[in-house]
Short mmCIF file of the C-alpha atoms (twelve columns), coordinates in Angstrom:
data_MODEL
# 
_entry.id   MODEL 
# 
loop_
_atom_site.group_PDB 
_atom_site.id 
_atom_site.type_symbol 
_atom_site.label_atom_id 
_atom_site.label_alt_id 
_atom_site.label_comp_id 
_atom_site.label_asym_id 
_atom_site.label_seq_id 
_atom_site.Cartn_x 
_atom_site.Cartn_y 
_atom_site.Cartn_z 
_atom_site.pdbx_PDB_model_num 
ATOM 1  C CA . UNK A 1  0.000  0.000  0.000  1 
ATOM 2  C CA . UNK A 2  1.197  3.251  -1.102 1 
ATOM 3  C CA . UNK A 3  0.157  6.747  0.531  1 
ATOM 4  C CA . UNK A 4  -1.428 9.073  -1.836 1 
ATOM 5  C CA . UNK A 5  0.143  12.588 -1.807 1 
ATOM 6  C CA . UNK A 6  -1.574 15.906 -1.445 1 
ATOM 7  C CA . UNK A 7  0.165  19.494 -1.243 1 
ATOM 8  C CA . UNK A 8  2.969  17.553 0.046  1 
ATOM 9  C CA . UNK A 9  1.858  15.456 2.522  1 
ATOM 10 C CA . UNK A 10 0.022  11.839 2.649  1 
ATOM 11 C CA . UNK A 11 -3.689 12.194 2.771  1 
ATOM 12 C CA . UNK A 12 -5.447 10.220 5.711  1 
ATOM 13 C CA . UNK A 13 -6.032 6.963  4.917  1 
ATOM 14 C CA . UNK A 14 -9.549 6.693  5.176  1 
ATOM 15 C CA . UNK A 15 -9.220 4.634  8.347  1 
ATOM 16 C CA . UNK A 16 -7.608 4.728  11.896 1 
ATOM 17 C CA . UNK A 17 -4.123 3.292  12.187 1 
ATOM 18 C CA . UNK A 18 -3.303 1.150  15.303 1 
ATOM 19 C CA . UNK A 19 -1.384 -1.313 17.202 1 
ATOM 20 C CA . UNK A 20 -0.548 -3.794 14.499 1 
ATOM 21 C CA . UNK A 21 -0.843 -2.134 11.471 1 
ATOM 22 C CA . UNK A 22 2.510  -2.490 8.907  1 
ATOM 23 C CA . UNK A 23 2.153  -0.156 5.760  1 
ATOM 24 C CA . UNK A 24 3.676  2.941  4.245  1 
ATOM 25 C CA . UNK A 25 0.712  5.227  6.179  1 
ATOM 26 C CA . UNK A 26 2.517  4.386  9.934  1 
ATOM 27 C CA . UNK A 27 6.198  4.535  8.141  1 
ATOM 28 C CA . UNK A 28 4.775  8.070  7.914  1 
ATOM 29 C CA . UNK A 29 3.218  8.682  11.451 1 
ATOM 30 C CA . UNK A 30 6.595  7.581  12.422 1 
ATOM 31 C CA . UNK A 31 8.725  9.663  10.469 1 
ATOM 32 C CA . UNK A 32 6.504  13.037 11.863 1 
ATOM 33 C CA . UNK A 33 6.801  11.672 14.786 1 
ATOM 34 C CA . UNK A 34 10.774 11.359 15.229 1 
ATOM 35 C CA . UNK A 35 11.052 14.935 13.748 1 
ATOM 36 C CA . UNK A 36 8.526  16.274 16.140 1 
ATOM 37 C CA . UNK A 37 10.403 14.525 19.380 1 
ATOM 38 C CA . UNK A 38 13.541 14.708 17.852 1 
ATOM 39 C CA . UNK A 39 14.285 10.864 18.641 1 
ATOM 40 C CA . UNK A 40 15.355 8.569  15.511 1 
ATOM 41 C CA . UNK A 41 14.918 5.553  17.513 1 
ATOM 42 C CA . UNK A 42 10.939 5.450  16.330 1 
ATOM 43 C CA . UNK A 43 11.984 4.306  13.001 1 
ATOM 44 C CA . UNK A 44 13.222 1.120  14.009 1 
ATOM 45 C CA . UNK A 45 9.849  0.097  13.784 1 
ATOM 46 C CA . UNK A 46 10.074 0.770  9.911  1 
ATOM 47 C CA . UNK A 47 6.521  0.830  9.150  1 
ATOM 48 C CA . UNK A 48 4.885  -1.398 11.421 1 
ATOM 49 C CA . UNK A 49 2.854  0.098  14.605 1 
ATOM 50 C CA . UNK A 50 4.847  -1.088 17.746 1 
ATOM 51 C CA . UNK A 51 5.340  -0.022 21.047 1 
ATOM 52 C CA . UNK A 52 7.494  2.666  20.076 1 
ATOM 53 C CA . UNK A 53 5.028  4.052  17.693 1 
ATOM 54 C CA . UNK A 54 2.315  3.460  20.396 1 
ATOM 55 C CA . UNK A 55 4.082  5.614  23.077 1 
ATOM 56 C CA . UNK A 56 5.077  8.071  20.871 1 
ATOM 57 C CA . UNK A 57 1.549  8.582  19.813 1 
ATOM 58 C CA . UNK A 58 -0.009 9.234  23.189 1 
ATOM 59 C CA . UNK A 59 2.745  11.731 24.144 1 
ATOM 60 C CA . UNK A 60 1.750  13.649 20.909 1 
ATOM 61 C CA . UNK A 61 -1.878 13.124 21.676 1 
ATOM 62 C CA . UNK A 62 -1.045 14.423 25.317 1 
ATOM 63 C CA . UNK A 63 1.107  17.693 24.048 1 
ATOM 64 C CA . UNK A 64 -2.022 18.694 21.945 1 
ATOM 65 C CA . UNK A 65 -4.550 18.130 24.553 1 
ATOM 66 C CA . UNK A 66 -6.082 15.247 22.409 1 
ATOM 67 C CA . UNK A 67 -7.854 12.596 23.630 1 
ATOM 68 C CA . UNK A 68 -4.940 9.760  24.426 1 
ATOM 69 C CA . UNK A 69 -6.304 6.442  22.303 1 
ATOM 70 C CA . UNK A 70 -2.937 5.672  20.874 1 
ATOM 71 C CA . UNK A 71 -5.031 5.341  17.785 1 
ATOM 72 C CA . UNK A 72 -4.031 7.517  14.889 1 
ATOM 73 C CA . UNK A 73 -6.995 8.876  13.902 1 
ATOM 74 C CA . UNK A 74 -8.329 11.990 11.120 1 
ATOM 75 C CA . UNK A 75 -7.758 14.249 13.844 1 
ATOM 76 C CA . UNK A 76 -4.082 13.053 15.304 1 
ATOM 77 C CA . UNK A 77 -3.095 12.727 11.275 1 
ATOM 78 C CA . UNK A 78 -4.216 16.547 10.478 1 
ATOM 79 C CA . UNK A 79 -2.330 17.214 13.344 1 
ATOM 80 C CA . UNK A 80 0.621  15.761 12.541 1 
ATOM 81 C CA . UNK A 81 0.608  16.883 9.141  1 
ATOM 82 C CA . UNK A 82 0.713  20.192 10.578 1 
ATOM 83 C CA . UNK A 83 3.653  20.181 12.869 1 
# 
C-alpha cells in the first residue's frame, strides 16, 4: 500500500491506524513523529505500529490536549501533518 500525496503530505487513509498495522501510512506517522520529538529511535519500527510508535503517539496526543487512544486517527493525522 502506497500513501497518496496531497500538497505535500500523505492524505489520511480513510481509516484509523493502530497497534498492528505495517504499511507505508505508519512509516509516515513515524517519520513526523521522530522529527517532532527529535528521537530517531521510532523508526526502528520501519513501518509497522509497535510499542514505540504506540508511546510516541499518546505523548503527541497528550502535548495537543487530544484525547490519548494511541489510535491515529483523522484528527491526530491533520495534526501531525501540521507540525
Amino acid at each position: 500500500m502506497f500513501c497518496t500525496f496531497i500538497t505535500g503530505y500523505p492524505m489520511y487513509p480513510g481509516y484509523d491506524l493502530a497497534l498492528g498495522e505495517n504499511n507505508d501510512y505508519v512509516k509516515y506517522v513515524q517519520e513526523k513523529l521522530a522529527l517532532f520529538f527529535n528521537n530517531p529511535n521510532i523508526l526502528r519500527e520501519h513501518g509497522y505500529f509497535g510499542p514505540l510508535t504506540l508511546l510516541h503517539v499518546l505523548m503527541f496526543q497528550h502535548v495537543f490536549d487530544m484525547l490519548e487512544t494511541g489510535v491515529v486517527d483523522e484528527t491526530t493525522w491533520k495534526k501531525l501533518t501540521e507540525v
